[in-house]
N, C-alpha and C positions, 0 to 999 in steps of 0.2 A: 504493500500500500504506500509506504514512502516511495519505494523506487516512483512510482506512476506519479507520486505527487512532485517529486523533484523534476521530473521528465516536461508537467505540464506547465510548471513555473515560469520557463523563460516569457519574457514579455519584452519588447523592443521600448527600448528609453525613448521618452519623450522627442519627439519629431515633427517638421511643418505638417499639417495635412495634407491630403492628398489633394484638396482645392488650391492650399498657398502654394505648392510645388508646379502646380498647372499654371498659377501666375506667374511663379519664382523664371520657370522657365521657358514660362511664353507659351504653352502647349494648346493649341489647339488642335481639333479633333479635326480630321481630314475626310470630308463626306467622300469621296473618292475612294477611298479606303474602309467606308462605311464603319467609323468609327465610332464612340459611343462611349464615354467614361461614368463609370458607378463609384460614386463617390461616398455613398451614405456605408460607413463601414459597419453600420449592423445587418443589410442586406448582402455585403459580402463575408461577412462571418456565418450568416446563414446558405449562402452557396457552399461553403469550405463543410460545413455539418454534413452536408449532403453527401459527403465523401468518404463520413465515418472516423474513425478515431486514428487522427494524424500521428499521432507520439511517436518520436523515431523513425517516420516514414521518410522514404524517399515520395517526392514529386516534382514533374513537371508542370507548367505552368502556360499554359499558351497564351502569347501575346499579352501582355502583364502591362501594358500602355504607362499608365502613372502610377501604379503599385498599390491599389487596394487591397485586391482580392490577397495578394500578394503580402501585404502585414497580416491578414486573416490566416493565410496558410503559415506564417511563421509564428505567429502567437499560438496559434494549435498546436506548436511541439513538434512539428515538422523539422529531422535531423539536415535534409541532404536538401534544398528546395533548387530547378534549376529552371530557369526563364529562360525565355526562347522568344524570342522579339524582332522585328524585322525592320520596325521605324528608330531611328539612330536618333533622334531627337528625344525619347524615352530615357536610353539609357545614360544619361549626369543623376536624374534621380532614381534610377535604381541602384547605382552602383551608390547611391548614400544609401541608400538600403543594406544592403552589403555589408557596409562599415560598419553598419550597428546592429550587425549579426553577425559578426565575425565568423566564419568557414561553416554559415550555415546558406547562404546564398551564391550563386553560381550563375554568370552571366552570358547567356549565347545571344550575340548580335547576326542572327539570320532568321531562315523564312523555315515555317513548319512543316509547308511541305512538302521540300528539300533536307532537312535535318534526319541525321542517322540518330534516331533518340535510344537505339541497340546498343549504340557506342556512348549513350551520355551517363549508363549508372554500371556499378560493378555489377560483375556477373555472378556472384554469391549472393544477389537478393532474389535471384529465381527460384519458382519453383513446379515442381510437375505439373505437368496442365490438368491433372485429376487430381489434384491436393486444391489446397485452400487459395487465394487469389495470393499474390508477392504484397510486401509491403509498398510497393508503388502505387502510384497514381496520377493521373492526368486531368488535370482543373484546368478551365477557360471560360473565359468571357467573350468567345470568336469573334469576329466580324461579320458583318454578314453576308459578305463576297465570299470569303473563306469559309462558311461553316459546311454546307453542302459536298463541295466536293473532298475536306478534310475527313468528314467523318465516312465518306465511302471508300476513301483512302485506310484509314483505319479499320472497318471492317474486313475489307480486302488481307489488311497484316491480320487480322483475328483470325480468319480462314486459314490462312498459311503458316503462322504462327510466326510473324516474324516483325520487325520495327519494334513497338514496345512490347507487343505478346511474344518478342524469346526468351523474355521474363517470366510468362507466363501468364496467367488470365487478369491483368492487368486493367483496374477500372478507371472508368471514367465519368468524370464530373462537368459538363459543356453544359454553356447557354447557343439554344437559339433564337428564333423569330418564332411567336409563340405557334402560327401556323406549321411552321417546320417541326415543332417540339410535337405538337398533334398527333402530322404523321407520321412520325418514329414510332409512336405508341398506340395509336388508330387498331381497333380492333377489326375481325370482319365483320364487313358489311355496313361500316360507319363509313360518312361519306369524305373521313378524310383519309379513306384507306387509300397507301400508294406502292411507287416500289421503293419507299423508305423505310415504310412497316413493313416490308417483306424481306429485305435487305438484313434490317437490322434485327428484327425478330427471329430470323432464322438462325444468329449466330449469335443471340444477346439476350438475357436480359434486361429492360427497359424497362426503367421508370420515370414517371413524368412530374418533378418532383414539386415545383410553385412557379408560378408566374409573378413577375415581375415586372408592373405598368412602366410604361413607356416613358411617364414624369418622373421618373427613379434617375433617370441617365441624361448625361449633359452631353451634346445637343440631346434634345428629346426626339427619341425616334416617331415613324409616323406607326409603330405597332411594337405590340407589347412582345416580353422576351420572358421565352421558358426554359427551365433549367430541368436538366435531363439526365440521369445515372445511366449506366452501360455496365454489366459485368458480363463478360463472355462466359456461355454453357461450356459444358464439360466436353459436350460432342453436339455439333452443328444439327439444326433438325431435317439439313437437305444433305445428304452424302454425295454432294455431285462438285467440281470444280470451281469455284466464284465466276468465274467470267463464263462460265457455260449458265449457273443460276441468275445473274446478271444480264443474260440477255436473255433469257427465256421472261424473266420481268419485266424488263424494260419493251420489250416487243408485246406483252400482254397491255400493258397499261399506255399503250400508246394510243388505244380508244376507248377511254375508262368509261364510256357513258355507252359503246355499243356491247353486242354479246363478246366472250374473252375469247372464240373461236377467228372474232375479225383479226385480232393481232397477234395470233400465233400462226396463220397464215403467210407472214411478213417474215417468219422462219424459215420460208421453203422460196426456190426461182418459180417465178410465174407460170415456166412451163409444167411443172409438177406440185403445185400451189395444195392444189385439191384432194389430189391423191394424200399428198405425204403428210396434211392437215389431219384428215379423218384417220388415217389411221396412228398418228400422235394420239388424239383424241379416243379414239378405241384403247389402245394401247393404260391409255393414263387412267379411263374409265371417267373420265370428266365431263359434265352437261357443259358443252360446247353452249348452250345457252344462258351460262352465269354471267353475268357483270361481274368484271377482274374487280371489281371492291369485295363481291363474294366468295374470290378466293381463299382458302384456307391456305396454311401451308402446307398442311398435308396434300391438299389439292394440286401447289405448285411442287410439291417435292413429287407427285406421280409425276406432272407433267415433265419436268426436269429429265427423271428418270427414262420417259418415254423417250424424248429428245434429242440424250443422252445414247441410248440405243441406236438412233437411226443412223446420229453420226457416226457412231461405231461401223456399222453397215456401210456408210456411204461419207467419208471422212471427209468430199469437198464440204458438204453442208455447213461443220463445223465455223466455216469464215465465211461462210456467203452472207452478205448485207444487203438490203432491198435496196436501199439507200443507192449502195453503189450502182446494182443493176439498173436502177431508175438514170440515173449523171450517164453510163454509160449506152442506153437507148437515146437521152437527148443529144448525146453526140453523136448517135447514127450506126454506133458500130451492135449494141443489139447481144453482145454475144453477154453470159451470166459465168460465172467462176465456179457456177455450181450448177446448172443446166443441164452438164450431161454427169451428174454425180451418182447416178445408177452404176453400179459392176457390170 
């Protein structure tokens, strides 16, 4: 009981706040960048909760702008904290951050994602991916350019187990746009089901954990921000590839409002569209009549699997793009990369 209480103790000495360091150092926020600072530091001590009990942990911090969240995460007993920040005008005041945490702050002036975050903690805080989650973790207040394609980035490493997950099941603490936060978490058949809840549900669980109005943040965005937990499952609930279950989603919900058989269609060349649809859909045992919002993941894990099959059978499919075939009929030449992918 002492040990945990000596652990929780530290507290960072008296400091400008996080508004007079905005003035100190001219900082304004860069709508370009869709930036966003949270300044009231009892809504980022309650993001950092969200994360569970920092004592000793290692974390990463994404984009740590003027250092809120960033004293939350170091007053909670966080040992190893490393920031990862991409605007160069941040770091004079974090690096006084720093100072008055002495070797418990760690400064990276780059972009997240670019950053080998494998290479930023030792490799003795891993552990089996069927044991308990590593003492790490990963807190951010994103942008909201960046938050989208980061966090599919990061699912991608949960799949393969690699970037922060070769630590092992490595969670995560992110805000996004309360929209976005929705469909991470969108069950079936709610209408903000997409391929985010499919995405991320298939390799996660997710929780959606408070929102955060819009008048919290300097500028004031035009929509509220929700803050979102991530712990990766033990075993994925689709056993198929990322980027094979990635576009069998992504080709689903490309017409979320007609039946989910229009956009698995978009899977096969024009010339064999019909065929190799129906019997995906045989195959998968799926009412070619649901609304991809009706999708289960059980649902997309048949299809997956079915999919998965054909390309086994007929390996061009694997890269055929509709997209493409379409660019190349406007150009006149007509022929498809996967047209004649029968044996």
């Amino acid at each position: 009981m002492a040990v945990a209480k000596k652990v929780a103790s530290f507290r960072l000495p008296p400091l400008p706040t996080v508004g007079e360091l905005i003035k100190l150092y001219n900082l304004r926020a860069e709508k370009q960048l869709s930036q966003n600072f949270l300044l009231d530091l009892r809504l980022t001590d309650k993001i950092v909760r969200q994360a569970g009990c920092l004592n000793n942990a290692h974390v990463c911090e994404v984009g740590p702008g003027p250092g809120g969240i960033t004293r939350s995460i170091l007053n909670a007993g966080a040992a190893d904290l490393l920031v990862v920040e991409k605007d160069s005008r941040f770091i004079p005041g974090l690096k006084l951050l720093s100072e008055a945490a002495p070797g418990k702050l760690r400064i990276v002036h780059g972009d997240i994602l670019t950053y080998r975050m494998d290479r930023g903690f030792p490799t003795d805080i891993s552990k089996p991916w069927d044991q308990e989650p590593p003492n790490l973790h990963i807190i951010g207040n994103l942008p909201f350019s960046v938050s989208t394609p980061l966090i599919i980035k990061w699912l991608e490493n949960v799949a393969n187990r690699t970037g922060p997950f070769a630590f092992g099941r490595t969670r995560l603490t992110l805000t996004f746009q309360k929209e976005v936060a929705e469909r991470l978490t969108a069950s079936t058949g709610s209408r903000q089901r997409s391929r985010l809840s499919i995405m991320a549900q298939y390799l996660c669980t997710v929780h959606n954990c408070f929102t955060i109005p819009g008048r919290a943040f300097v500028p004031k965005p035009e929509v509220d921000v929700g803050v979102v937990h991530f712990t990766p499952l033990l075993q994925p609930r689709i056993q198929q590839p990322f980027k094979l279950v990635e576009k069998v989603v992504r080709n689903v919900f490309q017409f979320r409002r007609k039946h989910c058989h229009k956009g698995l269609q978009k899977l096969f060349p024009e010339a064999r569209r019909a065929e190799l649809t129906q019997e995906m859909m045989q195959e998968a045992d799926v009412d070619p009549l649901l609304r991809p919002t009706e999708l289960s993941i059980p649902h997309i894990q048949a299809l997956a699997d079915a999919y998965a099959g054909l390309c086994r059978r007929e390996p061009g499919l694997l890269s055929y793009e509709f997209r493409e075939e379409l660019r190349l009929r406007r150009l006149g030449t007509g022929n498809s990369p996967a047209a004649d992918a029968r044996p």
